[in-house]
N, CA and C atoms as an extended XYZ file, in Angstrom:
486
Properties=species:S:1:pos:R:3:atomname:S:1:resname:S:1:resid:I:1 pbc="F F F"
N        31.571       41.565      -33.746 N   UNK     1
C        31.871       40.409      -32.937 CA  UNK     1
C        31.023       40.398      -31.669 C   UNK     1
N        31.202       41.901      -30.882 N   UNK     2
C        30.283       41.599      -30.145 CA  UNK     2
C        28.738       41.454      -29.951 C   UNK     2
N        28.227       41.984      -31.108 N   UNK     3
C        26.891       41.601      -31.402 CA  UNK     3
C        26.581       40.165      -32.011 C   UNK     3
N        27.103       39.505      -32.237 N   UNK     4
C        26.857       38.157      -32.629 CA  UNK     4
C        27.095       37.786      -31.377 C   UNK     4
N        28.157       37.879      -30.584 N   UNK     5
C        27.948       37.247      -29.237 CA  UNK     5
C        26.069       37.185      -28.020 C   UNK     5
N        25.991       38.830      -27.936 N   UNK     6
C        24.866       38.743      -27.293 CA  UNK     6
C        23.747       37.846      -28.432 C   UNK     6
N        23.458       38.283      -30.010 N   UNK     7
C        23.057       37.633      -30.406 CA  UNK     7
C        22.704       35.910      -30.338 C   UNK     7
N        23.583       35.778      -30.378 N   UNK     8
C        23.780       34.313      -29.811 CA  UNK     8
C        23.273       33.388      -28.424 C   UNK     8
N        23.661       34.420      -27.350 N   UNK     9
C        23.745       34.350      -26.055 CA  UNK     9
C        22.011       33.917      -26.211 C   UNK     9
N        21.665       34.988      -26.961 N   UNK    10
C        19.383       35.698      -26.672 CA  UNK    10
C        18.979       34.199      -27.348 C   UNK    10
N        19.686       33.645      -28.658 N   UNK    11
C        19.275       32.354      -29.098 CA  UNK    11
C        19.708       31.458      -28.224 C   UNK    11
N        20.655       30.889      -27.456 N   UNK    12
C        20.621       30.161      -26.498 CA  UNK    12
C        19.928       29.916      -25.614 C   UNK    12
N        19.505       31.324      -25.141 N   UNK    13
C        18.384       31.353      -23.511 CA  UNK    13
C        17.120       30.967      -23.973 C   UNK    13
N        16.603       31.418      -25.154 N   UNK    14
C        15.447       30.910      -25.727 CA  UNK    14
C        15.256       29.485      -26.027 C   UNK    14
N        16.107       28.824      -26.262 N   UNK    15
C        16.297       26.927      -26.684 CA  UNK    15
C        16.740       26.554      -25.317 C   UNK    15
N        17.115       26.812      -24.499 N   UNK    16
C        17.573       26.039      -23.472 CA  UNK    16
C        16.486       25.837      -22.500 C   UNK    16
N        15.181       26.208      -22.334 N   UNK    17
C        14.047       25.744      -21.400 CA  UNK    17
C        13.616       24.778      -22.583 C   UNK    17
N        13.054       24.986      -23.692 N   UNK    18
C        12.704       24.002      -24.429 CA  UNK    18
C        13.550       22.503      -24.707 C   UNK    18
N        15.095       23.079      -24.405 N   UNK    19
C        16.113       21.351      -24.384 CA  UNK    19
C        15.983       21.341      -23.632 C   UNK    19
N        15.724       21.348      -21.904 N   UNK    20
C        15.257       21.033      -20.245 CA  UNK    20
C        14.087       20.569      -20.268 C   UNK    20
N        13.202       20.802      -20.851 N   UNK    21
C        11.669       20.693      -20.766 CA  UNK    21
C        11.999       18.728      -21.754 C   UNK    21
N        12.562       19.021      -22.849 N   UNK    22
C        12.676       18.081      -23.897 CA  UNK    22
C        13.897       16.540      -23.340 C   UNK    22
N        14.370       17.497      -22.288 N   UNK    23
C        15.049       16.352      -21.870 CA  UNK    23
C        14.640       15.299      -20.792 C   UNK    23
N        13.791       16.403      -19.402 N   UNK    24
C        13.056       15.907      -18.658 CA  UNK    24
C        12.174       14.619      -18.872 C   UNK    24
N        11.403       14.432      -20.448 N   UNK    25
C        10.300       14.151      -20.764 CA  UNK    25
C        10.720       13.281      -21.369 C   UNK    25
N        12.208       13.208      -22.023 N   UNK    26
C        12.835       11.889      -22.287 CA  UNK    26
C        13.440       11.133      -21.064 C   UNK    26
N        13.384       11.231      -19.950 N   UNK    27
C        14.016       10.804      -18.703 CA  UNK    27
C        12.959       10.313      -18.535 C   UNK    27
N        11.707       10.596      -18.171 N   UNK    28
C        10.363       10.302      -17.740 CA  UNK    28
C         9.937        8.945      -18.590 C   UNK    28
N        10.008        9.393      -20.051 N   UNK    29
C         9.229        8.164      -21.051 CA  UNK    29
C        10.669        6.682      -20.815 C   UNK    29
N        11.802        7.104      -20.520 N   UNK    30
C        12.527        6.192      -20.423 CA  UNK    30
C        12.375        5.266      -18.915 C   UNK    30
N        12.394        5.781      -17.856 N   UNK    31
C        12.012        5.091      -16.608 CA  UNK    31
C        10.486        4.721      -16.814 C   UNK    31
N         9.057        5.231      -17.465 N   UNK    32
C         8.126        4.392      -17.713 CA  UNK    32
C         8.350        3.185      -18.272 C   UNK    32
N         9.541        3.253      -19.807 N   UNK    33
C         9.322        1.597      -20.511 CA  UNK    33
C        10.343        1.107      -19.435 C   UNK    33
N        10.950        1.597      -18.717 N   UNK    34
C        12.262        0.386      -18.221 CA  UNK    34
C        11.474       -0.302      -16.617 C   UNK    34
N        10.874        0.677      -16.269 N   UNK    35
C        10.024        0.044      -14.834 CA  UNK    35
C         8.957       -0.091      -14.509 C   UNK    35
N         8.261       -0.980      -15.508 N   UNK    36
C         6.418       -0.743      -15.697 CA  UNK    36
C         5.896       -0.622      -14.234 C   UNK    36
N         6.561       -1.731      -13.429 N   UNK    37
C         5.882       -2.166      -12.243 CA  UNK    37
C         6.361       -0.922      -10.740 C   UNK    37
N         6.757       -0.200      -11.604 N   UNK    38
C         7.541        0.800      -10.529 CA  UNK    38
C         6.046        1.538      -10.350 C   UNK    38
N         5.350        2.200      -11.504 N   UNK    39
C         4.133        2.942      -11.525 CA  UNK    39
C         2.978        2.043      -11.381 C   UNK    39
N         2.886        1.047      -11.893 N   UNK    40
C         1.676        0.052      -11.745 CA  UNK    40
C         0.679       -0.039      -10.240 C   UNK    40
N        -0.209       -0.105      -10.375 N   UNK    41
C        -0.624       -0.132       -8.920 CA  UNK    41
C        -1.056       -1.121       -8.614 C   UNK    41
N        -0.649       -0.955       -7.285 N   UNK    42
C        -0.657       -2.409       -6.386 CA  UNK    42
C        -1.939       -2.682       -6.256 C   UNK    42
N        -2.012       -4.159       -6.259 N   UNK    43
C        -3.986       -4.843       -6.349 CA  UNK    43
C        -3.590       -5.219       -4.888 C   UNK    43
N        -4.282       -4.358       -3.804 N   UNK    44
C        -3.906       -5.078       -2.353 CA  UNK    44
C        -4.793       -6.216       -2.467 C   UNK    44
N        -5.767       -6.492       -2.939 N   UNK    45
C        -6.849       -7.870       -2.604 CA  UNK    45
C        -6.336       -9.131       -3.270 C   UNK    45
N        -5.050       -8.904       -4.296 N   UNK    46
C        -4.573       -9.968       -4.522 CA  UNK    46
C        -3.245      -10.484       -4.481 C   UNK    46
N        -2.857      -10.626       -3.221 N   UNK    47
C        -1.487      -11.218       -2.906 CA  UNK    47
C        -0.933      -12.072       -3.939 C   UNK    47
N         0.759      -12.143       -4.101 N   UNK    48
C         0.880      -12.804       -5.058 CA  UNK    48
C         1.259      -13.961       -4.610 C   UNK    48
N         1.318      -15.142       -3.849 N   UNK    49
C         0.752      -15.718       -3.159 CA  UNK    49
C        -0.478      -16.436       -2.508 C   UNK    49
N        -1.056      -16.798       -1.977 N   UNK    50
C        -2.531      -17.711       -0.983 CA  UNK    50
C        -1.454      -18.608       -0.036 C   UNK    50
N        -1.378      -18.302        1.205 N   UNK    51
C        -1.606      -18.894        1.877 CA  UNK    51
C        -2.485      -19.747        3.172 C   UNK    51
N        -2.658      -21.112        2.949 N   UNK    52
C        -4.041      -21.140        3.675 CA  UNK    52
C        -3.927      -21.557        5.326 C   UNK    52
N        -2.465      -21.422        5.327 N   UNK    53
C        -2.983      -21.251        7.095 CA  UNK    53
C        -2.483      -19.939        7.303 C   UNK    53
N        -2.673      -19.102        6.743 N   UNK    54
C        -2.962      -17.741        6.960 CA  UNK    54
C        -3.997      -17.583        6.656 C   UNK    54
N        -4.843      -17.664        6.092 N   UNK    55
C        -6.556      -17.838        5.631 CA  UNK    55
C        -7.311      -18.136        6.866 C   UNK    55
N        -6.788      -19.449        7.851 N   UNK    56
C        -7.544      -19.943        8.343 CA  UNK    56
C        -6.829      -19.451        9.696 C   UNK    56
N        -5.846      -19.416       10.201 N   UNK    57
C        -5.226      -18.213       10.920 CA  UNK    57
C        -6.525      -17.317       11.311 C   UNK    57
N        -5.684      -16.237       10.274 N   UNK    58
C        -6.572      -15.303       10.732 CA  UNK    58
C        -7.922      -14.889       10.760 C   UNK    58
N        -8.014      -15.428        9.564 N   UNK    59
C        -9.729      -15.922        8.883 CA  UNK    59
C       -10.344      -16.024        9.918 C   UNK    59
N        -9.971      -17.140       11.346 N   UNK    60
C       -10.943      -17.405       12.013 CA  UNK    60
C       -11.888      -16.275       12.835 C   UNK    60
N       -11.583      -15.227       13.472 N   UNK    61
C       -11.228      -14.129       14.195 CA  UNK    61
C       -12.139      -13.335       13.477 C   UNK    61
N       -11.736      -12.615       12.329 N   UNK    62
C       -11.896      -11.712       11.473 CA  UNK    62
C       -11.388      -11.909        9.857 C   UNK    62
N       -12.110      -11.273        9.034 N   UNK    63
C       -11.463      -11.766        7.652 CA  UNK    63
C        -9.958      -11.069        7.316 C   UNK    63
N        -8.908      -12.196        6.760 N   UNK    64
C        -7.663      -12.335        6.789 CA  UNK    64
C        -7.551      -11.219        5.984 C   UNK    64
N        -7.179      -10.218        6.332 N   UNK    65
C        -6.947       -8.921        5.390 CA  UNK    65
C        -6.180       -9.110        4.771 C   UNK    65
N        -5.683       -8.573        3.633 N   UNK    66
C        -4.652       -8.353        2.205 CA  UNK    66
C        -3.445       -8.013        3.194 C   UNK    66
N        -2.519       -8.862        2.840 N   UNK    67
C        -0.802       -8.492        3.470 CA  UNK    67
C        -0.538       -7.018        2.957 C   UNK    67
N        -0.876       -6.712        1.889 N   UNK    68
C        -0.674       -5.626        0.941 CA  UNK    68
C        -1.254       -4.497        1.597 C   UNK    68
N        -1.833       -4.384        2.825 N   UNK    69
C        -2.617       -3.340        3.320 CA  UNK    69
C        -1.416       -2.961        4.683 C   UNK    69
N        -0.386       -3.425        4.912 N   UNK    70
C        -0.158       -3.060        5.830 CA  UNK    70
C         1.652       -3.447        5.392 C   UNK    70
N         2.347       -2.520        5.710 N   UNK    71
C         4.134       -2.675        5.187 CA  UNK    71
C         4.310       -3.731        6.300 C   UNK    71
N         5.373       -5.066        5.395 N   UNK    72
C         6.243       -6.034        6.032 CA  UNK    72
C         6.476       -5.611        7.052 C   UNK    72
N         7.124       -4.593        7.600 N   UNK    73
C         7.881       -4.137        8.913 CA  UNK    73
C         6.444       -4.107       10.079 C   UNK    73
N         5.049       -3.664        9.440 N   UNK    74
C         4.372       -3.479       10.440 CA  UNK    74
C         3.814       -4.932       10.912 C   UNK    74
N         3.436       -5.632        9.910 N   UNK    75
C         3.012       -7.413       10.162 CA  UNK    75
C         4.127       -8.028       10.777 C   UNK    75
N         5.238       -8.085       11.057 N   UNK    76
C         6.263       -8.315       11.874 CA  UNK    76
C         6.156       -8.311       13.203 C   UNK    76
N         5.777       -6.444       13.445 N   UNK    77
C         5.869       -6.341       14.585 CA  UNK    77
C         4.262       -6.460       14.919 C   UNK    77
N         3.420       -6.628       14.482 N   UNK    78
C         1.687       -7.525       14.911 CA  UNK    78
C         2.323       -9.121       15.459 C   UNK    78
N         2.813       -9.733       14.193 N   UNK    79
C         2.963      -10.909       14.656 CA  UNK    79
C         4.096      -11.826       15.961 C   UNK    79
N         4.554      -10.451       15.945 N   UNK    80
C         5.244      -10.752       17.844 CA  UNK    80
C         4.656      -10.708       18.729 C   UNK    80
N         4.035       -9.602       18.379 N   UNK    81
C         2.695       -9.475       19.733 CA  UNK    81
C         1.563       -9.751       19.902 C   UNK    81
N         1.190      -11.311       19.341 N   UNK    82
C         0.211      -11.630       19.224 CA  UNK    82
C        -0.510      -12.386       20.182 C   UNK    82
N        -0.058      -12.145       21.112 N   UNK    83
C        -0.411      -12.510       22.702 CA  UNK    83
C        -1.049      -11.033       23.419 C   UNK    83
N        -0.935       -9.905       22.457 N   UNK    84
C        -1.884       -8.850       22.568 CA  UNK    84
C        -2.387       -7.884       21.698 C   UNK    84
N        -2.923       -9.006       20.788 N   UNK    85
C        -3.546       -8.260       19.237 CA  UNK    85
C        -4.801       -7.690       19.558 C   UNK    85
N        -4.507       -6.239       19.826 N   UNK    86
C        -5.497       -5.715       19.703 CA  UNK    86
C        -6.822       -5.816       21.201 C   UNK    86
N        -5.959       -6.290       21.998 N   UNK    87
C        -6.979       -6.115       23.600 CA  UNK    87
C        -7.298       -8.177       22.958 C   UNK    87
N        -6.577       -8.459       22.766 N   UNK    88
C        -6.996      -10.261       22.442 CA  UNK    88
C        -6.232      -10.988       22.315 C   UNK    88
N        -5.847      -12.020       23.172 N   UNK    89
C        -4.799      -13.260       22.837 CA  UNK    89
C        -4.959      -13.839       21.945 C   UNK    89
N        -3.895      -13.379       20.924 N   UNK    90
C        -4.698      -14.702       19.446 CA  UNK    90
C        -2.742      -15.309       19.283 C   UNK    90
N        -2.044      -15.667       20.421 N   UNK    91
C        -1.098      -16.497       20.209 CA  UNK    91
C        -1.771      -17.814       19.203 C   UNK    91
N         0.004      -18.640       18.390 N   UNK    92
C        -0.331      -19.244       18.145 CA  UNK    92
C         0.972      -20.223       18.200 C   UNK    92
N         0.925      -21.864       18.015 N   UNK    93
C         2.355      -22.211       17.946 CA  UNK    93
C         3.330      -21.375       17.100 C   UNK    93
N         4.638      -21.848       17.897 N   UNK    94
C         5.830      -20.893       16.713 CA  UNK    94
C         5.999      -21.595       15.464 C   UNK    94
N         5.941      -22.523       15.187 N   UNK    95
C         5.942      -23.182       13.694 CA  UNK    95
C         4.637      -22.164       12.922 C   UNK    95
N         4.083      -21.988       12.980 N   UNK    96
C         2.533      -21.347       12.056 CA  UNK    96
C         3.156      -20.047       12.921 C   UNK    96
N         3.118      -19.415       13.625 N   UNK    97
C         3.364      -17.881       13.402 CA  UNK    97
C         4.432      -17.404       12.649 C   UNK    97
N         5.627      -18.326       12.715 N   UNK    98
C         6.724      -18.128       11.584 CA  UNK    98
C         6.730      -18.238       10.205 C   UNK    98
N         5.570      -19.417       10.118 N   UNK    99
C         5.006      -19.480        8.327 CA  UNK    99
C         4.083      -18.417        7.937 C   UNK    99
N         3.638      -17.739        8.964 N   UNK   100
C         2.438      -16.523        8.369 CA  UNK   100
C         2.919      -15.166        8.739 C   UNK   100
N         4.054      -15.228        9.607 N   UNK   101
C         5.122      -13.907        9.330 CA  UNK   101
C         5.866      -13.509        7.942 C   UNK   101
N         6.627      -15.441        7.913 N   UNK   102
C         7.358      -15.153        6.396 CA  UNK   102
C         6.187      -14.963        5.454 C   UNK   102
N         4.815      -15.186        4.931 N   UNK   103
C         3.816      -15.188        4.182 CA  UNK   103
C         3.639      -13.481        4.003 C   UNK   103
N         3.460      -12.836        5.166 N   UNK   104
C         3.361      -11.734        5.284 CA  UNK   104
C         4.478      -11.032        5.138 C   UNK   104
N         5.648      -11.174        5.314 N   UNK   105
C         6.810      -10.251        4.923 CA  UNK   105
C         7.185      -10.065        3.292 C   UNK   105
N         6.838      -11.359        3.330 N   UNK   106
C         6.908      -11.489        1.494 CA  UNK   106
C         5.678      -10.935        0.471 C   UNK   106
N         4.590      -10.628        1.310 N   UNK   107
C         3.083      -10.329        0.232 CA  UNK   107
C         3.149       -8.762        1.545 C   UNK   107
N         3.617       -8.245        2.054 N   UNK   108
C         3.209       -6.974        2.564 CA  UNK   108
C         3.286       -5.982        1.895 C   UNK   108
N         2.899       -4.548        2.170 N   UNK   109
C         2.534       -3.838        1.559 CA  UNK   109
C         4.194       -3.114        1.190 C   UNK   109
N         4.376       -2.341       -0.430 N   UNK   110
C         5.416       -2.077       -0.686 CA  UNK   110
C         5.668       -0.487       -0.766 C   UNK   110
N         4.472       -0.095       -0.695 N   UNK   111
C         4.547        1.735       -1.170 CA  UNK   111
C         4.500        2.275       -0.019 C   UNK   111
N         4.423        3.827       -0.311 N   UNK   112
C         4.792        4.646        0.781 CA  UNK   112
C         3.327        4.458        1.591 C   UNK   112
N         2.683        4.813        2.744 N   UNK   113
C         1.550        4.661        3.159 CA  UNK   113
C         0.952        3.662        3.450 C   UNK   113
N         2.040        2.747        3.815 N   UNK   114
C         0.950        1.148        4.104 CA  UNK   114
C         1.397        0.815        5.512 C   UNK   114
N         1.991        1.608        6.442 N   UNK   115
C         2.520        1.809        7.646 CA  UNK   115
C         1.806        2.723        8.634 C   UNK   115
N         1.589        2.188       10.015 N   UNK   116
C         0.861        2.658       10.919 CA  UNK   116
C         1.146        2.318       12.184 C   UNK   116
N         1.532        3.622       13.352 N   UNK   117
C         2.458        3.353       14.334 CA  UNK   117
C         1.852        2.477       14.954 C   UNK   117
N         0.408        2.326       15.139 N   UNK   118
C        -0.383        1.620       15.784 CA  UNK   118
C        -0.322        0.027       15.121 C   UNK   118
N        -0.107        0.082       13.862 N   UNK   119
C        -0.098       -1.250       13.055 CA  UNK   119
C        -1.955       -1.665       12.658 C   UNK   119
N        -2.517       -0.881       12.784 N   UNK   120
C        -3.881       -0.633       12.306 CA  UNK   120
C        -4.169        0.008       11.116 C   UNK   120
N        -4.540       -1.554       10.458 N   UNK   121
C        -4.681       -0.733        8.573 CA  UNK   121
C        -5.277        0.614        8.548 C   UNK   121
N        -6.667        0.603        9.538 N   UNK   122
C        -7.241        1.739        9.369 CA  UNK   122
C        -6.516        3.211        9.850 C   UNK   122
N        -5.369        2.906        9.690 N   UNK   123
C        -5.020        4.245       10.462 CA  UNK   123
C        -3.411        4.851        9.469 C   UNK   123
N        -3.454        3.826        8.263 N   UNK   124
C        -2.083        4.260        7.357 CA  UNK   124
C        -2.912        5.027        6.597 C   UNK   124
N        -2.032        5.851        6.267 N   UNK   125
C        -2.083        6.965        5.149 CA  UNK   125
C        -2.355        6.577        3.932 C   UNK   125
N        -2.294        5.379        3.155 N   UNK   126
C        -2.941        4.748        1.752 CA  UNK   126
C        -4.450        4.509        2.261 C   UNK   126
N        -5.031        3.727        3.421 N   UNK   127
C        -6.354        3.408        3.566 CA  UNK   127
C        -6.934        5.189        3.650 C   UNK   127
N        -6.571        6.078        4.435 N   UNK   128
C        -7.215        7.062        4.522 CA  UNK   128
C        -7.131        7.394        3.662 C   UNK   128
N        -6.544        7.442        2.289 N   UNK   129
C        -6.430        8.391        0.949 CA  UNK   129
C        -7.382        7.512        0.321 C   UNK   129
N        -7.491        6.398        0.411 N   UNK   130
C        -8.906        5.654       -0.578 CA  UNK   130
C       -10.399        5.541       -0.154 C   UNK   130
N       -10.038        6.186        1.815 N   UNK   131
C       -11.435        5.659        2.218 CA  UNK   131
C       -11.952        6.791        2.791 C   UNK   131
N       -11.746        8.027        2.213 N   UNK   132
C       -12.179        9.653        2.734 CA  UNK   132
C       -13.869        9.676        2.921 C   UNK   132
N       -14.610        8.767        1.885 N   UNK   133
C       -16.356        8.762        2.050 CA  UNK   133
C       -16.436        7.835        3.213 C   UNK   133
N       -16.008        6.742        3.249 N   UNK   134
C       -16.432        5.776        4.609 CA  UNK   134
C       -16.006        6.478        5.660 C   UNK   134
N       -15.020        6.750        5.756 N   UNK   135
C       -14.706        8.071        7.102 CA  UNK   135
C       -15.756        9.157        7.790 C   UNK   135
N       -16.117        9.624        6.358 N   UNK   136
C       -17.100       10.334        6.402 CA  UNK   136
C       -18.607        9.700        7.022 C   UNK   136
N       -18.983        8.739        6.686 N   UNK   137
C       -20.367        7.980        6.813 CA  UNK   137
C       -19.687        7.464        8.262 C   UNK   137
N       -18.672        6.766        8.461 N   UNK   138
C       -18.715        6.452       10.090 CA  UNK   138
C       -18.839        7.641       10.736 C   UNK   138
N       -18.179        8.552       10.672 N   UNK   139
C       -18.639        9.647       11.392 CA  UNK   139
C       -19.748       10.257       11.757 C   UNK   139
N       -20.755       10.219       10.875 N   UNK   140
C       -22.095       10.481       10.925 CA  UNK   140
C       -23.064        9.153       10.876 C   UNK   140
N       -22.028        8.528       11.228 N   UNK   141
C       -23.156        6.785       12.205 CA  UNK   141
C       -23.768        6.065       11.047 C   UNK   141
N       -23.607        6.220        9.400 N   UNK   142
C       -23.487        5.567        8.539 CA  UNK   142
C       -22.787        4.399        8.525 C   UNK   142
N       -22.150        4.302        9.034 N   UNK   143
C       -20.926        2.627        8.890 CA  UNK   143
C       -20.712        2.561        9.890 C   UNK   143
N       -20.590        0.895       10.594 N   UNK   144
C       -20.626        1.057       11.949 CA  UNK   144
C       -19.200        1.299       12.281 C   UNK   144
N       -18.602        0.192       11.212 N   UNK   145
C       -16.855        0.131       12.068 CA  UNK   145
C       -16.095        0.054        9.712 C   UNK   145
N       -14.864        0.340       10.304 N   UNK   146
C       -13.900        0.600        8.838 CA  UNK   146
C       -13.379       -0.789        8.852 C   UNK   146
N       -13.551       -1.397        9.619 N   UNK   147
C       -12.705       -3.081        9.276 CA  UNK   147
C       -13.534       -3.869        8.679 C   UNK   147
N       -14.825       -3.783        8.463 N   UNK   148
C       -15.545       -4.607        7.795 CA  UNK   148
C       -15.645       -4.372        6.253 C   UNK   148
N       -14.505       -4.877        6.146 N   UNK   149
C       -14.137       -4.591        4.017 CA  UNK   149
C       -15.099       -4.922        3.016 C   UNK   149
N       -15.415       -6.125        3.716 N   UNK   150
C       -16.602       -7.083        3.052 CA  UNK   150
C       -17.895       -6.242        2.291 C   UNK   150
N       -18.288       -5.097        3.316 N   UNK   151
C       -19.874       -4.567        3.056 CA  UNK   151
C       -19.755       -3.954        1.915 C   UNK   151
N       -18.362       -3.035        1.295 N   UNK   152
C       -18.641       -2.488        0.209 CA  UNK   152
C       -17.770       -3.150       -1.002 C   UNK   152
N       -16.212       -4.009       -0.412 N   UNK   153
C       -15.657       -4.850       -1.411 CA  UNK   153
C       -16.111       -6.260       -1.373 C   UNK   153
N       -17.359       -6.027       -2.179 N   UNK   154
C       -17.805       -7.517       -2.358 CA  UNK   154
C       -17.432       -8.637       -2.890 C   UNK   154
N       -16.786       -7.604       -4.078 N   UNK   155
C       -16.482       -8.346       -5.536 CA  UNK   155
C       -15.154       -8.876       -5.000 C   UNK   155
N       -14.445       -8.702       -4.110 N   UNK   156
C       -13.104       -9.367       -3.813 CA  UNK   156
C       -13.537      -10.472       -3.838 C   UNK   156
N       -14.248      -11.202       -2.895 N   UNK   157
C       -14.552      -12.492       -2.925 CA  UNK   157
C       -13.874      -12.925       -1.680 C   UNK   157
N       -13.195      -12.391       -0.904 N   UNK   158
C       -12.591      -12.741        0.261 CA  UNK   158
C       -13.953      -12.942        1.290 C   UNK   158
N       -14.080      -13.496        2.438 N   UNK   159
C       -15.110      -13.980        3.391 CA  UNK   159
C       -14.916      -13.780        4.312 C   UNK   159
N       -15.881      -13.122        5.478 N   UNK   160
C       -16.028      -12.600        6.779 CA  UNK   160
C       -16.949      -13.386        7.777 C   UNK   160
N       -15.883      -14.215        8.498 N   UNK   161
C       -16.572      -15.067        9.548 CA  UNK   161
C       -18.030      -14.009       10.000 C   UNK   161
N       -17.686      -13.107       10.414 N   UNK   162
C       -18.403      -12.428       11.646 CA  UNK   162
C       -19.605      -11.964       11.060 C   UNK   162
């Protein structure tokens, strides 16, 4: 009796990382089919949305960056203080700053890393994880400035007054 017990016990310990391992991997393949868009990655250059007095907003200034580059909470607090964006008065009436807040709360960025205390794309943790070579080349006087998206994302098709 008691050797069938330990017996037993030695076949258990041996199957039980392989049913953990086997179960894990059914947890995994089940949250892939049930939440495609949970893993999918976000296209910041294409809002799901266009709005065009946000286009022409911000457009005028500088090219209207992807909402998707920067978390709702941070375009919020840009668009309060837009009587000091950045060393620049770019107030605007409250009817159009309220339509390109809600534009932006609704198309902002959703993942971890699209937040920056400063509220400067260039300074969240998703732009630095995609832009480690341009970092590099501004540093060594290769690129003049990181806001000019345009020079290497051409193919977006988005347009840069400046």
């Amino acid at each position: 009796m008691i050797t069938n017990y330990y017996s037993c016990n030695r076949k258990m310990n041996r199957l039980l990382p392989a049913a953990i391992t086997t179960m894990k991997r059914a947890i995994a393949l089940s949250l892939i089919i049930a939440c495609p868009g949970v893993l999918a990655a976000e296209d910041v250059w294409k809002p799901r949305e266009i709005d065009p007095l946000w286009q022409n907003e911000c457009g005028s200034c500088h090219m209207a960056f992807p909402p998707a580059l920067l978390s709702s909470g941070d375009w919020q607090i840009m668009m309060q203080g837009l009587d000091k964006h950045f060393g620049v008065d770019a107030s605007m009436d409250a009817k159009s700053r309220d339509q390109i807040a809600a534009f932006l709360d609704r198309n902002g960025g959703s993942r971890w890393g699209h937040s920056a205390d400063s509220q400067r794309i260039t300074e969240t943790s998703y732009f630095i994880k995609k832009h480690k070579s341009s970092i590099r080349m501004l540093m060594k006087g290769r690129v003049k400035t990181l806001v000019d998206c345009m020079v290497c994302h051409k193919e977006n098709g988005a347009e840069n007054p400046n």
